[in-house]
C-alpha positions as CSV (number, residue, x, y, z in Angstrom):
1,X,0.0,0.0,0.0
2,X,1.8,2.8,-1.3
3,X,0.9,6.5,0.3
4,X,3.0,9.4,-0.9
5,X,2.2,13.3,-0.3
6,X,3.3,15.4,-3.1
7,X,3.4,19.8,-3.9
8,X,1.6,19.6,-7.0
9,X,2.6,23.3,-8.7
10,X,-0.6,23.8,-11.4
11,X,0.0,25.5,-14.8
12,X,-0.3,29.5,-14.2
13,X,-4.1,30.1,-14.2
14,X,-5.1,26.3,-13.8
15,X,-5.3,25.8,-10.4
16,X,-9.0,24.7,-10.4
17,X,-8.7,22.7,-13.9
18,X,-6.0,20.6,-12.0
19,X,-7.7,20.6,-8.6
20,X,-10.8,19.0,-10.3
21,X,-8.5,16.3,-12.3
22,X,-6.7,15.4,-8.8
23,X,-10.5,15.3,-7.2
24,X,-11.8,12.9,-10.0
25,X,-9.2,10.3,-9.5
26,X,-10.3,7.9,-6.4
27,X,-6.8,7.6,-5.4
28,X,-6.2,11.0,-4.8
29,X,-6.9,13.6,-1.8
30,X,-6.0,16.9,-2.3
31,X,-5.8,19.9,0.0
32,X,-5.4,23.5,-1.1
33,X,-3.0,25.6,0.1
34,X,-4.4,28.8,2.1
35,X,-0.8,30.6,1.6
36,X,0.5,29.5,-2.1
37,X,-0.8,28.7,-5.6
38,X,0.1,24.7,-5.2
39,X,-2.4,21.5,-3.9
40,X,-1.6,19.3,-1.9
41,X,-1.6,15.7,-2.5
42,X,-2.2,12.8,-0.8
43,X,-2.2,9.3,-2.9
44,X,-3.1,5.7,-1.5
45,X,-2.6,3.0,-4.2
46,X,-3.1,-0.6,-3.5
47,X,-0.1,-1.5,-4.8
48,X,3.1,-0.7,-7.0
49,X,1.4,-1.6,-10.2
50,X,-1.8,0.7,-9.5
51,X,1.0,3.1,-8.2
52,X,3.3,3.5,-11.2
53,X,0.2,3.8,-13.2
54,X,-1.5,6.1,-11.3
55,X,1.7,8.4,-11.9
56,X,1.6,7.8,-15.3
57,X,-1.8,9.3,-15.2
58,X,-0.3,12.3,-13.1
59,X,1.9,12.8,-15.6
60,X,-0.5,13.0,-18.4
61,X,-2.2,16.2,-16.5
62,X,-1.6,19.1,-19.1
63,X,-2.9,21.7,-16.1
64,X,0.3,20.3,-13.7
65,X,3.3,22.2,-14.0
66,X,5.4,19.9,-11.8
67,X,5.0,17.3,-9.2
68,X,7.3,17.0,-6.3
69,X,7.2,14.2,-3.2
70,X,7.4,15.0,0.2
71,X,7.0,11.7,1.6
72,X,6.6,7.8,0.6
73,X,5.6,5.1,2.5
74,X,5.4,1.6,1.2
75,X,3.8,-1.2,3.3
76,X,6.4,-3.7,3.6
77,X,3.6,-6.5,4.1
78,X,1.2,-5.6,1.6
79,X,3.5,-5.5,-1.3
């Protein structure tokens, strides 16, 4: 069970297109920032497969400027 937190910095004027993306996608919790134009995001996969391609679809995001991870954790148990 994979659960990272990651500053996810939007395209300039897409903030709410990308917040909106991130809130689509089950894995995802985001939480805005009250003091900067970035989200915060919290992901919970169920594994590395669902994981790698839930980055992929991250990646894909044409309102995400750049992505960058705060913190991992990786069930050692569970995967």
């Amino acid at each position: 069970m994979p659960i990272k937190s990651y500053l996810a910095y939007p395209v300039n004027g897409k903030r709410d297109e990308l917040a909106q993306a991130l809130r689509s996608m089950p894995e995802c919790e985001i939480i805005p920032s009250t003091n900067q134009d970035i989200i915060i995001l919290v992901t919970d996969t169920i594994d590395t497969k669902m994981e790698e391609a839930l980055e992929k679809k991250l990646r894909d995001l044409s309102s995400l400027q750049c992505l960058t991870l705060v913190s991992g954790y990786k069930d050692p148990i569970t995967d």
